[in-house]
MARKE-370736 format. One record per atom (N, C-alpha, C, O): x, y, z; residue in one letter. Coordinates in pm, whole numbers, plus 50000, padded with zeros to 5 digits. Layout:
<recs>
XYZA ...
</recs>
This chain:
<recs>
715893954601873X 717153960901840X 717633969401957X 716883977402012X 719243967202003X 719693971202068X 719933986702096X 721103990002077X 719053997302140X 719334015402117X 720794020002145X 721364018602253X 721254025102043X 722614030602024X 722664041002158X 721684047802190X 724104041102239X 724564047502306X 726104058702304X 727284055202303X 725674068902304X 726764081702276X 727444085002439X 726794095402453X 728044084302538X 728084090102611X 729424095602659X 730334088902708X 729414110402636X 730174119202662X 731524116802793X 730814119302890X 732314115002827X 733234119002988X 734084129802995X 735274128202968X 733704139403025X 734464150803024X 735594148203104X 736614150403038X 735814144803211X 737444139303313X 737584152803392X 736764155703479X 738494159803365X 738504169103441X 738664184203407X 739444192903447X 737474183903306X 737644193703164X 736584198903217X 735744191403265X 736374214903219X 735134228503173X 734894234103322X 734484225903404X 735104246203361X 734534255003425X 733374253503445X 732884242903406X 732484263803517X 731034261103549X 730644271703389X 729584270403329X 731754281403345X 730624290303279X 730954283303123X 730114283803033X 732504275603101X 732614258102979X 731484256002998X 730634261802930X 731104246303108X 730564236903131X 728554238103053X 727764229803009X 728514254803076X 727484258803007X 727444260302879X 726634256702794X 728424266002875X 728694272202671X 728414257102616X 727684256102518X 728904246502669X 729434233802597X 728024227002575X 727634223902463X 727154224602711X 725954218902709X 725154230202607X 724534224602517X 725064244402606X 723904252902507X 724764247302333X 724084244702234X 725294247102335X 725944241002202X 725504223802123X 725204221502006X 725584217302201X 725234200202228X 723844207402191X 723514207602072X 722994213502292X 721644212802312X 721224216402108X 720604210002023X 721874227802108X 721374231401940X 722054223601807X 721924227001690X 722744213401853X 723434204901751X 722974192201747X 723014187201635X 722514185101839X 721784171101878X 720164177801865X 719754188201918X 719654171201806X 718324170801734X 717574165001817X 717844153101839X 716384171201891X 715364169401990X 714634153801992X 714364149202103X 714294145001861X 714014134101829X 714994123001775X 714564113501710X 716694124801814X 717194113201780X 716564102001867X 715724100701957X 717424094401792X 717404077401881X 717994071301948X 717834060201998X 719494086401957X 720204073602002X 719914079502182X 719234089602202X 720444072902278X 720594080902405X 721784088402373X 722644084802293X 721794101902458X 723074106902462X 723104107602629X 722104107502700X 724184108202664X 725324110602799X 726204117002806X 727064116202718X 726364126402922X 727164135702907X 727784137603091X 727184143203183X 728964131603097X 729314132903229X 730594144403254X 731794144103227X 729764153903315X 730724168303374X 731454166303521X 731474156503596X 731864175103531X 732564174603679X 731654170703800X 730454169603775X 731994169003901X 730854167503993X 730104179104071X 728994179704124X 731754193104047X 731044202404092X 729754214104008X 729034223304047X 730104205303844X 729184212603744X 727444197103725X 726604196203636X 727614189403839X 726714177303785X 725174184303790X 724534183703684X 724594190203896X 723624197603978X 723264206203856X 722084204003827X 723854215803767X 723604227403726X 723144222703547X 722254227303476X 724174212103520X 723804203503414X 723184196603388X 722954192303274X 722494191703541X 721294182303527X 719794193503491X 718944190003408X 719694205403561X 718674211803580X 718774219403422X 717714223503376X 720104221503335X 719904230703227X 719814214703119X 720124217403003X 719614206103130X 719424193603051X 718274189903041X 717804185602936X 717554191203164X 715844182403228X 715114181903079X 714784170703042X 714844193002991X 713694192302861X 714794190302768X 715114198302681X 715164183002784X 716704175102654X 716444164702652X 715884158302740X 716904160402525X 717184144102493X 718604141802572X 719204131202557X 718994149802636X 721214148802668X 720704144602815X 719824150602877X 721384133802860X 721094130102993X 722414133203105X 723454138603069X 722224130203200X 723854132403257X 724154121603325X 723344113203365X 725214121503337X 726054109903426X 726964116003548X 727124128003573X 727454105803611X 728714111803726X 729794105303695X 729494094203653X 731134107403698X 732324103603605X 733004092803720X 734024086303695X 731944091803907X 732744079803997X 731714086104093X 731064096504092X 731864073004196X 730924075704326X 731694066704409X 732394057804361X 731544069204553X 732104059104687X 730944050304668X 729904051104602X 731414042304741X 730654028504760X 729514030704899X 728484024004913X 729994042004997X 729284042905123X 728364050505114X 728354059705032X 727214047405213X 726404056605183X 726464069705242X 725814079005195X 727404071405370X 727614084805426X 729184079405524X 729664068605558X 729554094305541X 730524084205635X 732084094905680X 732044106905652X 732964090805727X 734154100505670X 734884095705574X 735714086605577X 734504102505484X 735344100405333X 735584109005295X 734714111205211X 736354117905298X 736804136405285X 736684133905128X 737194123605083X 736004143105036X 736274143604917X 735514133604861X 736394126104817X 734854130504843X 734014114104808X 732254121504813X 731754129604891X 731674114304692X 730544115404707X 729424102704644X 729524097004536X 728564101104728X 727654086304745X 727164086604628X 727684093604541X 725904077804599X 725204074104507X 723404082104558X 722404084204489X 723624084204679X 722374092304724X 722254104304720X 721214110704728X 723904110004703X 723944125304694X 723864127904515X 723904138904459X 723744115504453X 724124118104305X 722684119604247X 722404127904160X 721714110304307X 720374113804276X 719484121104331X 718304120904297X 720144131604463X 719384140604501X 719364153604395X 718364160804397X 720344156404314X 720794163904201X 720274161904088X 720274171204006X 719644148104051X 718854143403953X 719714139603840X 719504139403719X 721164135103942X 721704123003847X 721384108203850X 721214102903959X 721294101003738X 720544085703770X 721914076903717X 722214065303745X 722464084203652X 723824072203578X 725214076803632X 725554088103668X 725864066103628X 727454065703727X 728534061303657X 728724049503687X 729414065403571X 730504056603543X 731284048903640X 731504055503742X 731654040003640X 732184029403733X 733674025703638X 733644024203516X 734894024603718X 735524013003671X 736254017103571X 736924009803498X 736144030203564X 736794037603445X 738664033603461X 739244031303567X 739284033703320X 740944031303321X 741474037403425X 742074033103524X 741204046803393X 741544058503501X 742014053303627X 743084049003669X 740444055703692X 740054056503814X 741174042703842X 742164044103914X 740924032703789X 741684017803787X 742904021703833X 743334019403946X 743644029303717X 745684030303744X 745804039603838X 746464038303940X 744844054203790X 745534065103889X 745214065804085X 745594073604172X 744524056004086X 743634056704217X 743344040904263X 742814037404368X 743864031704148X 744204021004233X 742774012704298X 742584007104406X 741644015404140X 740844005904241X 740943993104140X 741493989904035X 740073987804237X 740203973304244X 739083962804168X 737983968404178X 738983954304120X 737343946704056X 736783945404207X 735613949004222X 737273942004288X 736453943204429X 735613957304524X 734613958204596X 736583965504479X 736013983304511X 734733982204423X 733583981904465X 735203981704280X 734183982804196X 732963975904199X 731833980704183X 733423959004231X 731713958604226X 731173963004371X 729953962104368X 731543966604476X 731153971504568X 730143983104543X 729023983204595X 730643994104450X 730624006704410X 729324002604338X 728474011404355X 728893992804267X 728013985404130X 726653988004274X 725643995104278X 727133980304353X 725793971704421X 724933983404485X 723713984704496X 726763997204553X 725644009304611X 724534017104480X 723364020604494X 725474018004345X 724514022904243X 722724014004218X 721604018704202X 723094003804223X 722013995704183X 721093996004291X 719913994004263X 721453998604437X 720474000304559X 719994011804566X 719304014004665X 720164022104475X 719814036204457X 719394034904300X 719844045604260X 718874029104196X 717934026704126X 718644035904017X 718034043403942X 720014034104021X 720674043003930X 721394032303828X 721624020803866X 721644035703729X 722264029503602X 723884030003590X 724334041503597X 724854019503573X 725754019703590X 726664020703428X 726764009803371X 727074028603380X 728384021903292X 729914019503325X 730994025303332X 729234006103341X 730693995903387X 732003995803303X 731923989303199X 733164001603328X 734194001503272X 735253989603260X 735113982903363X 736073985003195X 736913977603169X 737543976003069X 736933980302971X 739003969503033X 739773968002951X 741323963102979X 741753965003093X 742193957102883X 743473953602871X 744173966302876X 743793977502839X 745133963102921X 746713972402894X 747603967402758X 747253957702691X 748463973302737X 749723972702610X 750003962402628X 749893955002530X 750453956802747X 751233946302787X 750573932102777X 751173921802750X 748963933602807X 748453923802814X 747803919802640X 747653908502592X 747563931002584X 747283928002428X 748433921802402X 748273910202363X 749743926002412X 751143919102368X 751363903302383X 751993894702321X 750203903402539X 751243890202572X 750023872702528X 750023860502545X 749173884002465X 748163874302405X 746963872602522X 745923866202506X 747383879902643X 746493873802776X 745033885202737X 744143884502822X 744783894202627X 743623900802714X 742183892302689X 741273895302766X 741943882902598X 740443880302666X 740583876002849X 739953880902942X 741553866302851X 741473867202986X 741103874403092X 740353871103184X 741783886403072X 742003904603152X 740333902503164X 739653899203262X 739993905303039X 738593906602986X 737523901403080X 736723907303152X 737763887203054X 736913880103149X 737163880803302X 736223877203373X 737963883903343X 738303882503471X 737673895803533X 737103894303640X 737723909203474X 737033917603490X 735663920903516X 735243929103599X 734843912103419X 733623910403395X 733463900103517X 732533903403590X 733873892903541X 733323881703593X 733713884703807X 733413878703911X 734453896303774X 734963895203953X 734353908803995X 734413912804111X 733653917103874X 733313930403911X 731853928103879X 731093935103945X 731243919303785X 729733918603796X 728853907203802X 727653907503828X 729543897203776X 728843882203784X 728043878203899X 727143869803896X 728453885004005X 728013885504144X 725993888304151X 725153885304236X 725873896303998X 724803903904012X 723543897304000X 723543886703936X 722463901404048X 720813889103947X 720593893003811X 720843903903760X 720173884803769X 719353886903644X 718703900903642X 718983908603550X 717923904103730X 717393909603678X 718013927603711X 717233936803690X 719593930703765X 720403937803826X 720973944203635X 721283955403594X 720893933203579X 721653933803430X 720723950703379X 721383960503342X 719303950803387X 718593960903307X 719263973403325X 719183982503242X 720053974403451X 720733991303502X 722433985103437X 723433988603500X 722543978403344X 724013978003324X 724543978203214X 724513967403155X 725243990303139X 725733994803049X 727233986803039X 727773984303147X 727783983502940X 729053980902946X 729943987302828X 729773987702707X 731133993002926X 731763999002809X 733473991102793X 734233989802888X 733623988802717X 734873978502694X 736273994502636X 736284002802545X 737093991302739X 738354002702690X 739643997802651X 740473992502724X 739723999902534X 741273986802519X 742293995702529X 742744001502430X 742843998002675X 743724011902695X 744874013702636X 745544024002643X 745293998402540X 746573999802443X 746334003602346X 747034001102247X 744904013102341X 744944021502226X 744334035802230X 743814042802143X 744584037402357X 744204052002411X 745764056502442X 746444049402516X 746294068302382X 747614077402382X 748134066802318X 748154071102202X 748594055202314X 749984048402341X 750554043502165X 751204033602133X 750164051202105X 750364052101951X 749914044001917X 750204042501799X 749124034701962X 749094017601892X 747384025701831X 746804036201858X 747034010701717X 745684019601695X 744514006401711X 744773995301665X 743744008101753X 743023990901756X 741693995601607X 741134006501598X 741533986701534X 741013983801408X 739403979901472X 739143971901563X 738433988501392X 736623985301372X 736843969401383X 736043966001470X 737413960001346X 737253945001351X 738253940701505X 737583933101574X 739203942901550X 738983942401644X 738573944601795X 739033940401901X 737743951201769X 737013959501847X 735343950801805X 734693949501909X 734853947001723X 733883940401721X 734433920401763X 733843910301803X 735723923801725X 735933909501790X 735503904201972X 734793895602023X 736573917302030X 736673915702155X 734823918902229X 734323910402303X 734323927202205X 733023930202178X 731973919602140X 730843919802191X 732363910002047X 731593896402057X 732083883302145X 731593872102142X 733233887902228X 733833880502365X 733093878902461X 732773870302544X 732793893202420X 731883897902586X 730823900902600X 730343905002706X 729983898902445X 728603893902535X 728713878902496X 727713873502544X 729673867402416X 729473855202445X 730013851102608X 729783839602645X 730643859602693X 731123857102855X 729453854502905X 728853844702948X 729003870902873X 727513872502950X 726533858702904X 725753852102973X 726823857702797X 725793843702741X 725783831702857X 724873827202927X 727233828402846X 727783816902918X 726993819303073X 726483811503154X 727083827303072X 726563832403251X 725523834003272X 724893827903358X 725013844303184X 723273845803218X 722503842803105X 721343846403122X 722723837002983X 721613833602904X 721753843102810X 722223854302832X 721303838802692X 721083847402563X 720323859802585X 720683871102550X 719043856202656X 718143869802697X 719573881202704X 719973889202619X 720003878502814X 720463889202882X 721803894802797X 721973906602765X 722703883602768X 723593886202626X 723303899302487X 723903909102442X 721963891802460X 721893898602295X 721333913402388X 722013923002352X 720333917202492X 719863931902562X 721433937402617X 721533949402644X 722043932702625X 722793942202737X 723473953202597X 723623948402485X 723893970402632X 724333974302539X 725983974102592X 726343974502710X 726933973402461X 728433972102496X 729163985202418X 729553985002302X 729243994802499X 729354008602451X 731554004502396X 732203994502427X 731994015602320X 733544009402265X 734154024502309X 733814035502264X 735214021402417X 735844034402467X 737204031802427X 738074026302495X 737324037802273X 738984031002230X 739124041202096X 739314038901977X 738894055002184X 739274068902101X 738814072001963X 739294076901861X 737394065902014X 736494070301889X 736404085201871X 736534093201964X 736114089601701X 736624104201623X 735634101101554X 735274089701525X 735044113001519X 734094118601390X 734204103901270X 733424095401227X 735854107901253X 736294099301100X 736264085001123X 736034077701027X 736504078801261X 735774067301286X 735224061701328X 735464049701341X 733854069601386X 732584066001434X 731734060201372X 731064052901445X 731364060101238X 730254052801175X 731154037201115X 730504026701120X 732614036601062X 732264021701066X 732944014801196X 733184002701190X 733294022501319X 732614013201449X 731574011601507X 731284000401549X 730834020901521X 729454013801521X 728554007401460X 727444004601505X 729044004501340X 728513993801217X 728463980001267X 727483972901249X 729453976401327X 729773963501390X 728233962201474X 727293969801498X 728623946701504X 726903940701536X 727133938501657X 726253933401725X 728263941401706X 728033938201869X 728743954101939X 729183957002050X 728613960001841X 729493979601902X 728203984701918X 727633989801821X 727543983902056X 726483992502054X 726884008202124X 726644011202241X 727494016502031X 727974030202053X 729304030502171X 729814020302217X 729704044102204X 730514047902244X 730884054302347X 730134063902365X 731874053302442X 732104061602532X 733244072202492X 734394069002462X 732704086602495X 734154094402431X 734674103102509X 734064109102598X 735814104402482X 736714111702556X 737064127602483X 736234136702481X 737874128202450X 738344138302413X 737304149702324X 736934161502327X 737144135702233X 735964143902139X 734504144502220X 733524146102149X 734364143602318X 733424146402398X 733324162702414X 732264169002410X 734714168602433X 734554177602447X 734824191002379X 735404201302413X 734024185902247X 733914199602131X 732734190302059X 732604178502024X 731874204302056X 730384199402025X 730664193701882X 730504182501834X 731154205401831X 730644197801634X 731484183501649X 731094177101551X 732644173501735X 732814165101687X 731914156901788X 731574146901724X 731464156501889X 730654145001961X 728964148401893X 728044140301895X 728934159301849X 727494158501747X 727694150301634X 726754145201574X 729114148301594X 729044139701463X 728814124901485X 728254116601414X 729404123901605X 729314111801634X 728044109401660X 727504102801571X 727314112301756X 726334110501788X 725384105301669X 724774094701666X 725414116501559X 724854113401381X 725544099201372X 724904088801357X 726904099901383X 726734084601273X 726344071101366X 726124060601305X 726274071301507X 725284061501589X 723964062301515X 722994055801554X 
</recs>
C-alpha cells in the first residue's frame, strides 16, 4: 500500500518568528506516530532554521525551487547542494507558479529533476492543465506531454526519489471547482502514462499527490480515491488546525 502524502507550500508566506509559531503549532497538532509523511516547504530564507527545529519530528521539510547549476553566477538562485547542506532532502519542482510567473520550461525542469536526483534528494514533480486547456478538451494531452518531456528521460530506478503532484490550475482561484471523481480520473491517466512507460512495478509505487485546493471539508473524500495518494496544499497549509485536519483525514 501506497503511504499517504500531506505536503505543506507555504509560497511566499511567514516571517522567521511565523515561520516558528507555525511549525511549534503543526509540531503539537500532528501526532508523533502518524502514517502519513508530512511536508512542509517554508521560504528559503526560513529552510535552515526549520529543518533544525523539525529534526525529532515526524514534519519533514522541503524547498519550494532550486537552479539546475551546481554553482555559478546566478544572483539570487540556490543549488541542490546548498539545499542539503541545511538538511533539506526534498525540492518542489515544476510548480504552476514557477511555470507562468517565471516562465520555466518542461526542459528547465527536467534539467532541475536530474541536478536533484545527483544530490540524492527527492523531487515533487509538479504539473497540470490551464482553463483553457480543460475547455478545449486538450488536457490529458497537456498531461502527458508534461510527464513525458519533464521525466521520461529518467531510469527506472531514478522513479524511487519521485513524487508526483498533478495541479489542475483551472481550479485553483479561477471559480471553476474540479470534483473528487475528476481528480481520481485524471490521476488514473497518470499513473496508466507511467505504466505504458515503465511497467506496472513502477505505476502502482509511484505516489500521485492532488494540488487542486484541497480544504479540511474536502480532504477525506479526495483522498478516498484509489489513485489520490494525498495532497499538495496551499493555502490551508498555512493555518495549523486546517492542514492538521487534513493531514487526519489522509
Amino acid at each position: 500500500m501506497r503511504t499517504k502524502i500531506v505536503a505543506g507550500n507555504w509560497k511566499m508566506h511567514k516571517n522567521a518568528e511565523e515561520t516558528e509559531d507555525l511549525l511549534n503549532e503543526l509540531i503539537d497538532r500532528i501526532p508523533g506516530d502518524t502514517d502519513v509523511r508530512v511536508i512542509v516547504a517554508p521560504t528559503f530564507v526560513n529552510l535552515a532554521s526549520a529543518a533544525d527545529h523539525l529534526e525529532f519530528t515526524p514534519i519533514e521539510v522541503a524547498a519550494q525551487n532550486m537552479h539546475q547549476a551546481e554553482s555559478g553566477a546566478y544572483t539570487g538562485e540556490i543549488s541542490a547542494g546548498m539545499l542539503k547542506s541545511v538538511g533539506v532532502n526534498i525540492v518542489i519542482l515544476g510548480h504552476s507558479e514557477r511555470r507562468s510567473y517565471f516562465h520555466e520550461t518542461d526542459a528547465t525542469i527536467a534539467f532541475k529533476t536530474d541536478a536533484a536526483l545527483q544530490h540524492d534528494m527527492e523531487v515533487i514533480f509538479c504539473f497540470g492543465e490551464e482553463l483553457k486547456d480543460r475547455q478545449s478538451g486538450n488536457h490529458f494531452n497537456i498531461v502527458e506531454n508534461q510527464l513525458r518531456d519533464g521525466l521520461f528521460h529518467l531510469e527506472e530506478k531514478d522513479w524511487e526519489q519521485i513524487i508526483l503532484a498533478y495541479e489542475p490550475v483551472w481550479a485553483i482561484g479561477t471559480g471553476e471547482t474540479a470534483t473528487p471523481d475528476q481528480a481520481q480520473e485524471m490521476h488514473a491517466f497518470i499513473r496508466e502514462t507511467v505504466r505504458q512507460k515503465y511497467g506496472s512495478d513502477i505505476a502502482e509505487n509511484v505516489r500521485i499527490l492532488y494540488g487542486g485546493s484541497v480544504k479540511p471539508d474536502n480532504a477525506r473524500e479526495i483522498f478516498s480515491k484509489p489513485d489520490v495518494d494525498g495532497g499538495l496544499i496551499g493555502g490551508a497549509a498555512l493555518k495549523a488546525t486546517d492542514f492538521a485536519a487534513i493531514v487526519a483525514s489522509a
